[in-house]
N, C-alpha and C positions, 0 to 999 in steps of 0.2 A: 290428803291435803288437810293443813289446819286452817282452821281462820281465826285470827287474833282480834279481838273487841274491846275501845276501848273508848268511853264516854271522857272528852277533854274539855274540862272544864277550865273557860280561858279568862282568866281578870277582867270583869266588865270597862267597858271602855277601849279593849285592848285587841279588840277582834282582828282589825284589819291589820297592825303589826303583825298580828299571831301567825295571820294566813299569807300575806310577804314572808314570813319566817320559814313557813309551811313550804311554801316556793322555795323556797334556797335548802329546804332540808330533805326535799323529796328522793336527789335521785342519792344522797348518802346510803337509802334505805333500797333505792332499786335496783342498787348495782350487787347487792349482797347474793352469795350464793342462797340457793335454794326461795329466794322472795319468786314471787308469783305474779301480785297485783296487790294495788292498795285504791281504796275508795275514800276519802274524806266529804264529809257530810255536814252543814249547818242545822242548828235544828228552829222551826220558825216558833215556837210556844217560848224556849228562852234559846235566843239570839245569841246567846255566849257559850254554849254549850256544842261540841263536835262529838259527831259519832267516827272513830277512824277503824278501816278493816283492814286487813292485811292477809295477803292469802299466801302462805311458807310451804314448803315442800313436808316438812318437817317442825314437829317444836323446838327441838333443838339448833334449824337453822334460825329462830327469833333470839332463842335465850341463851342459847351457845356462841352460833356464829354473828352474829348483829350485835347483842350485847359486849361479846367481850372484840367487838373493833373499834380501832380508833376511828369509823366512821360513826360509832354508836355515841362517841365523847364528842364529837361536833355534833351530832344530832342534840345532847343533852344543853352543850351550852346554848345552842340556837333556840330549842323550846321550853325546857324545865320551867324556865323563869315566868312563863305565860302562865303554868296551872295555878290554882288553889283550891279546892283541893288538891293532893298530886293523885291523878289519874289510878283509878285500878285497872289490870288487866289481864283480861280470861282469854283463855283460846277454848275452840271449838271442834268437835268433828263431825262428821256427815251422820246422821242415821242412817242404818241400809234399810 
């Protein structure tokens, strides 16, 4: 399992757009092969700031199969526009 991290830093002002946005873009991302689960997170010190996790079978089902669908091109037109900065994003894997 990966899990993909990735602090979304959203135009102040803009939160609750972001998260209506967030709503209509969830299940683009949950219908994908290999997605697992996804967590989004507010954070309460700066109020504009998401923590999003996503848990892939694979990295490649994130950055192969999510990236290159046309569900990954509605996901971008629906949120891109929220960041500033535009988001980094690491994946992760378990320590044994």
């Amino acid at each position: 399992m990966i899990l993909e991290h990735a602090i979304l830093p959203v135009r102040p002002g803009r939160e609750s757009d972001f998260e209506e946005a967030f709503r209509a873009a969830q299940p683009l991302i949950s219908r994908q092969h290999g997605f697992r689960n996804l967590s989004i997170s507010r954070s309460i010190e700066s109020p504009n700031l998401y923590l999003l996790l996503v848990e892939w079978d694979s990295i490649e089902a994130h950055t192969e199969g999510f990236r290159g669908s046309a569900d990954y091109e509605r996901w971008k037109e629906l949120l891109h526009h929220f960041y500033d900065p535009f988001p980094v994003v690491e994946h992760f894997t378990t320590v044994p």
